[in-house]
C-alpha positions as CSV (number, residue, x, y, z in Angstrom):
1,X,-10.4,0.0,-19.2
2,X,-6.7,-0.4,-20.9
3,X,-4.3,-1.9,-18.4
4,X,-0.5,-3.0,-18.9
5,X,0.5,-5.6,-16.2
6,X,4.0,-5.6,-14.5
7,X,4.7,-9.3,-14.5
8,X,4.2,-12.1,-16.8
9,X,3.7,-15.0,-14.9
10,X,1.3,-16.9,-12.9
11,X,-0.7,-14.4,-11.1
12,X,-0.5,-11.6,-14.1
13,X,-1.8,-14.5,-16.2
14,X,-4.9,-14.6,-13.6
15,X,-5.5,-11.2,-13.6
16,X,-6.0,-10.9,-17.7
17,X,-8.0,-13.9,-17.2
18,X,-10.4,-11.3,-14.6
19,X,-9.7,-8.3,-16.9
20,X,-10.6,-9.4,-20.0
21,X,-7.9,-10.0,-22.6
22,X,-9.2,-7.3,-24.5
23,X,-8.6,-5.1,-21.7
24,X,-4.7,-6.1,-21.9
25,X,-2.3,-4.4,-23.8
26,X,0.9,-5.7,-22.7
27,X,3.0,-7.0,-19.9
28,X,5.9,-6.0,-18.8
29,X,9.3,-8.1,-17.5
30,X,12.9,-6.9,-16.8
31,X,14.1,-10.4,-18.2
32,X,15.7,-9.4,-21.7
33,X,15.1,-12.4,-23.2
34,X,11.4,-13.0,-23.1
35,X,10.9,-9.6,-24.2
36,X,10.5,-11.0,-27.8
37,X,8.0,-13.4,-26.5
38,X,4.2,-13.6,-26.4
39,X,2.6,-14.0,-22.8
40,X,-1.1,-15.0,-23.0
41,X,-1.2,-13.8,-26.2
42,X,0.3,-10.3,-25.3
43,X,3.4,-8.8,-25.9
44,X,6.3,-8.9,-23.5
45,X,8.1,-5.2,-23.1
46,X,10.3,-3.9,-21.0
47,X,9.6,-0.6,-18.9
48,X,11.9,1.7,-21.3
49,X,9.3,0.3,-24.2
50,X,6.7,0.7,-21.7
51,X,7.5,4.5,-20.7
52,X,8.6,5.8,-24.7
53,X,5.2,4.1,-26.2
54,X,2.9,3.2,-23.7
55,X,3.0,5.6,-20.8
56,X,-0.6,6.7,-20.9
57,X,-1.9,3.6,-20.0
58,X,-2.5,2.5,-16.5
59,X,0.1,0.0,-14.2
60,X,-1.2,-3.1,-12.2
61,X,1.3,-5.3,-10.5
62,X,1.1,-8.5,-10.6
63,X,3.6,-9.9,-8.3
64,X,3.1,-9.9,-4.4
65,X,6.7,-10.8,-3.2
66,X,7.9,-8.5,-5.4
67,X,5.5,-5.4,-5.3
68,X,7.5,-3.4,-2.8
69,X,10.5,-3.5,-5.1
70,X,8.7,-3.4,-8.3
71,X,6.7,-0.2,-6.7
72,X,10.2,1.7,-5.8
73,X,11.5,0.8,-9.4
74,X,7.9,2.8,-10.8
75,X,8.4,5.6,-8.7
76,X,12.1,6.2,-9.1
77,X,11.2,6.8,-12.5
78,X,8.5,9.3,-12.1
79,X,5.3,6.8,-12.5
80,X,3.0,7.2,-9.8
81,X,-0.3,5.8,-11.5
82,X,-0.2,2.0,-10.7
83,X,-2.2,-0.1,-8.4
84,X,-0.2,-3.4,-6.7
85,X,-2.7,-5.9,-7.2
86,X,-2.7,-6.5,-3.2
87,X,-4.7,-3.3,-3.2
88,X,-7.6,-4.8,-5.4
89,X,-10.8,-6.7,-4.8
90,X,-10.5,-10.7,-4.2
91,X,-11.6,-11.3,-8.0
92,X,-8.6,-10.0,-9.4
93,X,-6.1,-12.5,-7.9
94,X,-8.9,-14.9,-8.9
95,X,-11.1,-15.8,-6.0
96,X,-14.5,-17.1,-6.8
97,X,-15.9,-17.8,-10.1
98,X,-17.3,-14.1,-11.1
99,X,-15.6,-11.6,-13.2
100,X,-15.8,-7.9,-13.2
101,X,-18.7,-7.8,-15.2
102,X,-21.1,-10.4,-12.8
103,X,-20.0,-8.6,-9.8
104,X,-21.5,-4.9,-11.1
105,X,-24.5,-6.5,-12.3
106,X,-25.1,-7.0,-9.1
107,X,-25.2,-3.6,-7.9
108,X,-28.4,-1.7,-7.8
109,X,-28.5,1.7,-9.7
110,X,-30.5,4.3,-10.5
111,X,-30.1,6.4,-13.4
112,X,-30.9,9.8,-11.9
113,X,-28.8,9.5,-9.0
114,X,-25.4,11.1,-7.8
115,X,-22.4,8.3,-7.7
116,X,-19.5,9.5,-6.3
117,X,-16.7,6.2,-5.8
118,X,-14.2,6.5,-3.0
119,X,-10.7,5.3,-3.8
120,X,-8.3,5.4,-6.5
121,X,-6.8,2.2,-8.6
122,X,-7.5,0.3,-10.9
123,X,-10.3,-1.3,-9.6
124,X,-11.6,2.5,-8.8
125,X,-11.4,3.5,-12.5
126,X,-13.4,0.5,-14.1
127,X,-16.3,0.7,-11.7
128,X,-16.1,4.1,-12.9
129,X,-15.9,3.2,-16.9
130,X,-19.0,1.1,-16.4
131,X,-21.3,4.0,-14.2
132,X,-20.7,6.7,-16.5
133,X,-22.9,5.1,-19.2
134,X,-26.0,4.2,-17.0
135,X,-26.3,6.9,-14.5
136,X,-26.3,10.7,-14.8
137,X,-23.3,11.8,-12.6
138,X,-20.2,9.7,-11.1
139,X,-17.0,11.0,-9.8
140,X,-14.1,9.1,-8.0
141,X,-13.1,10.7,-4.3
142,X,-9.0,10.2,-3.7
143,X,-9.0,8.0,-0.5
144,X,-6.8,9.2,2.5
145,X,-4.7,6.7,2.3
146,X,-3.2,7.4,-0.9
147,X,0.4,9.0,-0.8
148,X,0.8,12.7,-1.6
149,X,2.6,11.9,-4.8
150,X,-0.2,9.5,-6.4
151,X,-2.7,11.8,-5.1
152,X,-1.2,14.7,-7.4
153,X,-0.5,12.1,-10.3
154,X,-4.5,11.5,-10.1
155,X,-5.2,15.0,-10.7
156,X,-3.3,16.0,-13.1
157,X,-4.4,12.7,-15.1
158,X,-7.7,12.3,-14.3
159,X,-8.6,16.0,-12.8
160,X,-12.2,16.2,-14.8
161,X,-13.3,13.3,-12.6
162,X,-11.3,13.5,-9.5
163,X,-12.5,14.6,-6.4
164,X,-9.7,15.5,-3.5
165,X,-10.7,13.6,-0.2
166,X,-10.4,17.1,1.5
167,X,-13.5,18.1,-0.8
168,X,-15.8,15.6,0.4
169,X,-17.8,17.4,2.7
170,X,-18.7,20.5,-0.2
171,X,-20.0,17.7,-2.0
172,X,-23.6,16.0,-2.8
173,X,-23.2,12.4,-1.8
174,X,-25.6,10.8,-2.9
175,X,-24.6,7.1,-3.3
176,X,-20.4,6.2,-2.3
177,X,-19.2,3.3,-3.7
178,X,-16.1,2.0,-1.6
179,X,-13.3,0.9,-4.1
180,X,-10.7,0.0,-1.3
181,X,-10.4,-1.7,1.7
182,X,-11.0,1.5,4.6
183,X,-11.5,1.2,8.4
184,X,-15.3,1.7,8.8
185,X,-15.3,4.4,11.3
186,X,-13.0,6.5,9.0
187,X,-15.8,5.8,5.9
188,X,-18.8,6.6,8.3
189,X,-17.0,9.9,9.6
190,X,-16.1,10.7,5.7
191,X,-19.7,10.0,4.6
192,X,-21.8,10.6,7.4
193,X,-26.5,9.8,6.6
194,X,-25.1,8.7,3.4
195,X,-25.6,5.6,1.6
196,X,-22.6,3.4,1.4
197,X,-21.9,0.3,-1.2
198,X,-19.3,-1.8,0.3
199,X,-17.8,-2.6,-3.9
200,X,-14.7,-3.7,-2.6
201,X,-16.0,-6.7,-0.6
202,X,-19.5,-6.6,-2.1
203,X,-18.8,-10.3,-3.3
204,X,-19.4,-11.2,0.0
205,X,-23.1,-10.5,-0.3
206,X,-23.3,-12.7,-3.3
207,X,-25.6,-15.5,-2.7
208,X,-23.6,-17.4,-5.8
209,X,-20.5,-17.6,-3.0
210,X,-22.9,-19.3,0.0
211,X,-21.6,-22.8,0.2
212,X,-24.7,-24.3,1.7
213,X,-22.7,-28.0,2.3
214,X,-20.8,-26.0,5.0
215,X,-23.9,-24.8,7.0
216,X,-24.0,-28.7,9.3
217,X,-20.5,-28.0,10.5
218,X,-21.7,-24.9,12.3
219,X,-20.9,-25.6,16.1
220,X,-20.5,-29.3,15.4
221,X,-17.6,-29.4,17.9
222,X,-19.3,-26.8,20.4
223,X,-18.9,-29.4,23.4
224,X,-15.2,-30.0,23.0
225,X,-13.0,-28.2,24.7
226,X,-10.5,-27.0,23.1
227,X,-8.5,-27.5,19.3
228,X,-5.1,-27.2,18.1
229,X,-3.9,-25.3,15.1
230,X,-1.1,-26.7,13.4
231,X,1.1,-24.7,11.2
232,X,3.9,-25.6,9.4
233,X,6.7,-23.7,10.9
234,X,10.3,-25.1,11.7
235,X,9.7,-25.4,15.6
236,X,7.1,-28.0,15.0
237,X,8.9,-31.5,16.4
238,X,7.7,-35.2,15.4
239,X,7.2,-35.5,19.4
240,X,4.4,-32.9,19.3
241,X,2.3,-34.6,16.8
242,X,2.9,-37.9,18.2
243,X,1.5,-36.4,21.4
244,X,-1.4,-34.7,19.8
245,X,-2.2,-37.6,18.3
246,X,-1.6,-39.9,21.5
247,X,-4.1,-37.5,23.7
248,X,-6.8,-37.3,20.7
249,X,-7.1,-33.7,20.1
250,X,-9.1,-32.2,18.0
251,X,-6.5,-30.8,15.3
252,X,-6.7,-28.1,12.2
253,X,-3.9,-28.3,9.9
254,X,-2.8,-26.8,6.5
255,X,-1.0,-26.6,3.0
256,X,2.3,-29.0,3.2
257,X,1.4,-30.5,6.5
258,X,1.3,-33.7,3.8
259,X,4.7,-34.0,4.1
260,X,4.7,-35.4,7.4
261,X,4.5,-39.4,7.2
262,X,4.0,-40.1,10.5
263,X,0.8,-41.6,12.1
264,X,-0.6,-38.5,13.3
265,X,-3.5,-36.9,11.3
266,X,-5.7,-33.2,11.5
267,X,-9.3,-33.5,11.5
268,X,-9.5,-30.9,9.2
269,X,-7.3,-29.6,6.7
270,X,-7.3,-26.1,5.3
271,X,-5.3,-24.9,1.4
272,X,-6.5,-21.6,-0.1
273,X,-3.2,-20.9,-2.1
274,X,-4.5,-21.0,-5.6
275,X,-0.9,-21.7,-6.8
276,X,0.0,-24.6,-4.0
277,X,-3.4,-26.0,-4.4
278,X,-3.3,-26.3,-8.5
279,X,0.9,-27.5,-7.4
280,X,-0.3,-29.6,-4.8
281,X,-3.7,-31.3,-6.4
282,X,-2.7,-34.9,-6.1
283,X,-1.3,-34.7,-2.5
284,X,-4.2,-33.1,-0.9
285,X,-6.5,-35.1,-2.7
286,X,-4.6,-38.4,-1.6
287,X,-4.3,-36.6,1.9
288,X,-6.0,-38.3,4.9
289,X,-8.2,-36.1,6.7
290,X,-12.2,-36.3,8.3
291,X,-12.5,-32.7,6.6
292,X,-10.8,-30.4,3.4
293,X,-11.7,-26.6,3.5
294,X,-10.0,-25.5,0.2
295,X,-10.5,-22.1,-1.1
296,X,-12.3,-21.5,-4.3
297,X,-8.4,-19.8,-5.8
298,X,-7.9,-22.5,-8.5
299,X,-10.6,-23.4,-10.8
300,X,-9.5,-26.2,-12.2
301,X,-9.4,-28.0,-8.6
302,X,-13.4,-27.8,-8.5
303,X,-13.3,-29.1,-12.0
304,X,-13.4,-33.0,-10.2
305,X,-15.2,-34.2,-7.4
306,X,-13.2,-34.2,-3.7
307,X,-14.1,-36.3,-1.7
308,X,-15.3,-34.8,1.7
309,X,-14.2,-31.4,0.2
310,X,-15.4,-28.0,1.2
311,X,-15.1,-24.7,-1.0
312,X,-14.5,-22.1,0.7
313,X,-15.1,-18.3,-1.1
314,X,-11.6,-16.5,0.0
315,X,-11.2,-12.7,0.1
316,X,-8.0,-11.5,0.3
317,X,-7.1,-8.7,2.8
318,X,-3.2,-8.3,2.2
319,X,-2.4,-4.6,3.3
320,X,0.0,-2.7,5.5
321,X,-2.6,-0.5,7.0
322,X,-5.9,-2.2,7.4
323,X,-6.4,-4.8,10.2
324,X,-8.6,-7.7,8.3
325,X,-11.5,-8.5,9.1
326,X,-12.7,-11.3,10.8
327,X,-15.9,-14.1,9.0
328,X,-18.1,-15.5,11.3
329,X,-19.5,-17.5,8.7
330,X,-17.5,-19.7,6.4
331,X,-20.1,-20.8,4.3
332,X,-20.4,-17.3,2.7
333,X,-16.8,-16.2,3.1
334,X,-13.0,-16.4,4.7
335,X,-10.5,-13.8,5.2
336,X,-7.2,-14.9,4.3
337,X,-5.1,-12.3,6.3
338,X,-1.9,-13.0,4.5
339,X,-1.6,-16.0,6.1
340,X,-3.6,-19.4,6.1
341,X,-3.5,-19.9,9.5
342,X,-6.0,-16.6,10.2
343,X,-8.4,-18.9,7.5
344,X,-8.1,-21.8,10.2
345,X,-8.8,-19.7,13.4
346,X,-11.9,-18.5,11.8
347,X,-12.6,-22.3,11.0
348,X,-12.4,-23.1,14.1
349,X,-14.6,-20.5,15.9
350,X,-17.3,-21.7,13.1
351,X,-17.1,-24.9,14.5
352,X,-17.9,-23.9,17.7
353,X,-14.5,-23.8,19.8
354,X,-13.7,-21.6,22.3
355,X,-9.9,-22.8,23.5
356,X,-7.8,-22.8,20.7
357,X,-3.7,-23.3,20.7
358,X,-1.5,-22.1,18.3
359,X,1.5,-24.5,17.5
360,X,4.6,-24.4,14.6
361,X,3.4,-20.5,14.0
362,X,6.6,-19.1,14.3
363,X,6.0,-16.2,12.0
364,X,9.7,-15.0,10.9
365,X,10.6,-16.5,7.8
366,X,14.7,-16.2,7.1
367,X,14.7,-14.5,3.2
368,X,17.0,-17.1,1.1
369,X,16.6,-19.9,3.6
370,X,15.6,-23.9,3.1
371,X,14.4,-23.9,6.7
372,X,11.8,-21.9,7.5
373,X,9.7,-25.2,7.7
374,X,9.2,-28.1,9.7
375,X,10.3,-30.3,6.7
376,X,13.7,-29.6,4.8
377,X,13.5,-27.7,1.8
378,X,15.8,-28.5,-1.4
379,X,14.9,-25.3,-2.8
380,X,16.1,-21.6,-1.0
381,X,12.5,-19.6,0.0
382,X,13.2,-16.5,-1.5
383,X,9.3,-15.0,-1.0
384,X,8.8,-12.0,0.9
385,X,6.0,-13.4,3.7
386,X,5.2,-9.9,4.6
387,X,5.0,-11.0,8.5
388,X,3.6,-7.6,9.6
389,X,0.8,-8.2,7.7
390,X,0.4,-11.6,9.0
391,X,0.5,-10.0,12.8
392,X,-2.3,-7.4,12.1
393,X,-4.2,-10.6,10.9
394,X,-3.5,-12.3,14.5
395,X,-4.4,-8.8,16.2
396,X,-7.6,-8.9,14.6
397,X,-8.2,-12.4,15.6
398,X,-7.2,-11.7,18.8
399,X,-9.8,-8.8,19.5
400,X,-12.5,-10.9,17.6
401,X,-12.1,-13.6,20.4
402,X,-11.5,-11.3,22.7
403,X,-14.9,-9.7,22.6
404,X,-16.2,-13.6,22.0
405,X,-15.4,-15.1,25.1
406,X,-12.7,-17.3,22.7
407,X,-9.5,-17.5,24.5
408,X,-6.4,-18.3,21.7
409,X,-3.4,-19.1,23.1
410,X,0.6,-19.2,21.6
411,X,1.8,-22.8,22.0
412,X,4.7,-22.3,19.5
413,X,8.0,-23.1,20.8
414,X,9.7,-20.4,20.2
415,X,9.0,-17.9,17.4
416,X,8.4,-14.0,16.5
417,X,4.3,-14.0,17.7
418,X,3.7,-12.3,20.8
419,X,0.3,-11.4,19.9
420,X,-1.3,-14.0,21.8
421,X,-0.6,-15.5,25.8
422,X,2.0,-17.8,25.7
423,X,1.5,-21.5,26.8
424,X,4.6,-24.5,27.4
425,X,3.2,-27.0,25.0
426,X,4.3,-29.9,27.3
427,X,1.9,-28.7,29.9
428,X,-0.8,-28.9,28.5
429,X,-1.2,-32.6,28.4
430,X,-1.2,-34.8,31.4
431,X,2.1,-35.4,33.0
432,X,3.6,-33.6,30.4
433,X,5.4,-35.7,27.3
C-alpha cells in the first residue's frame, strides 16, 4: 500500500490525508526548486529521481486539469502503472468524513469464500492488500476499459494476482468486488448469478452519509411549476436576474453567483468545490439565501455551525467513458458530474419540480481567458473544464427526466449545450422583458 503522488499541492495534500501518511513515500513536481522541499512531511522529487530510485512503487495523480498532460508525460517514458485520481472512489479527493479503512469495515466477508475484484488502480490494489489477510482466495480481474498497454503493464507486475478480463468466464466467481466506475449492463453480462459489491460507490450505502435534516425538503415545492437554474456563465445579463426576480421564480444558484450585488436572490444555493468552499467560506456564509446545499468536500467548513446549511455527501463521477449516474435522493448522496450544475438539477427534481430551465450554462470555457463568467475576472482561467464530461452529465440528466415525466429545458443565450430543447428566455415571462 506504498504510493508516490504526482503533485504536491492541494488535492495531493488530500489524498495522503485519505491514504495514510504512512502509506506516502514521496511526491513528485517538475518545479526545480521545491524539489529540496518537504510537502506534508514528504519529500519533493522529480520524475528522473522518481524513475532511477523509486520506480517500483505505484503512480497516483493528483491534479485534474492537468492529468491528461501529466498522463502523456508518464507514458512517453515507459510508465504505464498509475491511476489519475479521477478514476478513484469519492474518498480519495476527500468527500465525506470516512477513510479507506471505515469504508472496508463496512463490507461483509467471509473467510472461506472466493474474492475476485474487478478493476485495476490504485484503489483496486488496496482493497486487495486488505482481503488477502482475512479471506482464503482474492484476485483482481483487469477491467475492459483499461488500455492495452496498462493491461500488459499489470501483468507483467502483478501477474500472480491478475486475472485478464477475457478469463472471466473460466473462472469461479464467487464474490466481485467493483473497484471502478462500469456501466451496469456490461458488469451483469461480465458476472452473470454472481454476487456483486458495488466498492466503488459503496459509500453510498453508508448510513453515516444520510443527512436526515434534508428529508422535509422532499417535494416541498411539488405544486410550483417550474424553477430556474442559474449558472454562472458569461451570457448571464443583470436584465435576466432582475426579471427573475421581478416575476418571483423559484431560483437555484451556485458557487460565485455571490458576486452579483444586485437585488435578486436564489432560493437555494448549491457549492461542493472543496477548494472554493474552504476559498470562499466567508462569502457563502454571509450569502443571502432561504437554502445552502454544500457538499461535505471541506472539513473544516462543517467545523462551525451554518446557518440554514445542508451537507450534502458528494460522489464524484469525472470520466470520459461513463455517463454519471443520477441520485434521487440527496439526503444520502449527489453526483457531481464534473459540473455543479448536474448537483443542482438533481436538487431540484428532489424538491419536487418537474419544469426546470437552464440559464448562463453556456458550457465552453475559452483556456487562458478572464471571461468565461458572468463577472470579470482579474486572473486568466487556465483550468481544463473537461466540457465533454460535463455533457455526458447533461445527457444523463436528460434521460433521467426523460423517463420521469421532468421536462428540462436550455434557456441559455447562446452557448455550446444542445443537449436539452432550446427556449428564448424572454418568452417565457409575460409580455416578454
Amino acid at each position: 500500500m506504498e504510493f508516490i503522488i504526482f503533485g504536491a499541492g492541494y488535492r495531493g495534500k488530500r489524498l495522503q490525508e485519505y491514504l495514510g501518511s504512512e502509506n506516502v513515500i514521496a511526491y513528485i513536481d517538475s518545479n526545480q526548486d521545491r524539489q529540496k522541499e518537504l510537502f506534508c512531511g514528504k519529500p519533493i522529487i522529480s520524475l528522473e529521481k522518481y524513475i532511477q530510485d523509486y520506480y517500483d512503487i505505484f503512480l497516483i495523480i493528483s491534479s485534474v486539469y492537468a492529468a491528461n498532460e501529466i498522463e502523456e508525460l508518464l507514458i512517453s517514458r515507459g510508465i504505464y502503472h498509475f491511476t489519475n485520481s479521477d478514476e478513484l472512489p469519492t474518498e480519495f479527493s476527500r468527500y465525506g468524513n470516512y477513510g479507506f479503512i471505515d469504508r472496508c469495515n463496512q463490507l461483509s466477508l467471509a473467510p472461506e469464500e472466493n474474492y475476485y475484484i474487478y478493476g485495476f488502480n490504485a484503489f483496486s490494489l488496496m482493497i486487495y492488500e486488505l482481503l488477502k489477510k482475512k479471506v482464503n482466495k482474492v484476485h483482481i480481474i483487469l477491467n475492459q476499459s483499461l488500455d492495452n498497454a496498462r493491461q500488459e503493464c499489470a501483468r507483467k507486475r502483478y501477474g500472480d494476482i491478475i486475472v485478464p478480463h477475457e478469463d472471466t468466464i473460466k473462472i469461479d466467481k464467487k464474490v466481485v468486488f467493483l473497484a471502478v466506475r462500469e456501466e451496469e449492463e456490461l458488469i451483469e453480462q461480465l458476472f452473470p448469478s454472481t454476487k456483486i459489491i458495488d466498492a466503488f460507490d459503496y459509500t453510498a450505502n453508508m448510513p453515516e452519509y444520510y443527512n436526515e435534516k434534508i428529508n422535509p425538503l422532499r417535494g416541498a415545492c411539488s405544486k410550483r411549476k417550474r424553477c430556474f437554474i442559474v449558472a454562472t456563465g458569461p451570457s448571464l445579463r443583470d436584465e435576466d436576474l432582475q426579471s427573475l426576480n421581478r416575476n418571483e421564480e423559484f431560483c437555484i444558484s451556485m458557487n460565485k453567483i455571490y458576486i452579483y450585488k444586485g437585488e435578486w436572490r436564489p432560493d437555494v444555493y448549491v457549492c461542493v468545490d472543496s477548494f472554493l468552499i474552504s476559498e470562499s467560506e466567508v462569502n457563502i456564509k454571509e450569502y443571502t439565501s432561504k437554502i445552502k446545499f454544500i457538499g461535505d468536500s471541506c472539513q473544516q467548513f462543517w467545523d462551525k455551525e451554518h446557518e440554514n446549511t445542508y451537507k450534502i455527501h458528494c460522489i464524484t463521477q469525472d470520466s470520459y467513458n461513463v455517463v454519471p449516474r443520477f441520485s434521487e435522493d440527496i439526503c444520502q448522496k449527489v453526483y457531481t458530474g464534473s459540473t455543479v450544475a448536474y448537483a443542482c438539477i438533481q436538487i431540484a427534481v428532489f424538491l419536487g419540480f418537474k419544469e426546470i430551465y437552464l440559464l448562463g450554462v453556456d458550457c465552453n470555457y475559452v483556456k487562458n481567458s478572464s471571461n468565461n463568467y458572468f463577472f470579470e475576472s482579474d486572473v486568466a482561467d487556465n483550468k481544463n473544464h473537461h466540457e465533454d464530461r460535463m455533457i455526458l452529465s447533461y445527457m444523463s440528466a436528460k434521460k433521467y427526466a426523460d423517463e420521469h415525466g421532468i421536462k428540462i429545458y436550455n434557456a441559455t443565450r447562446g452557448g455550446a449545450l444542445e443537449v436539452f430543447e432550446r427556449v428564448d428566455f424572454d418568452s417565457l415571462f409575460d409580455g416578454g422583458k
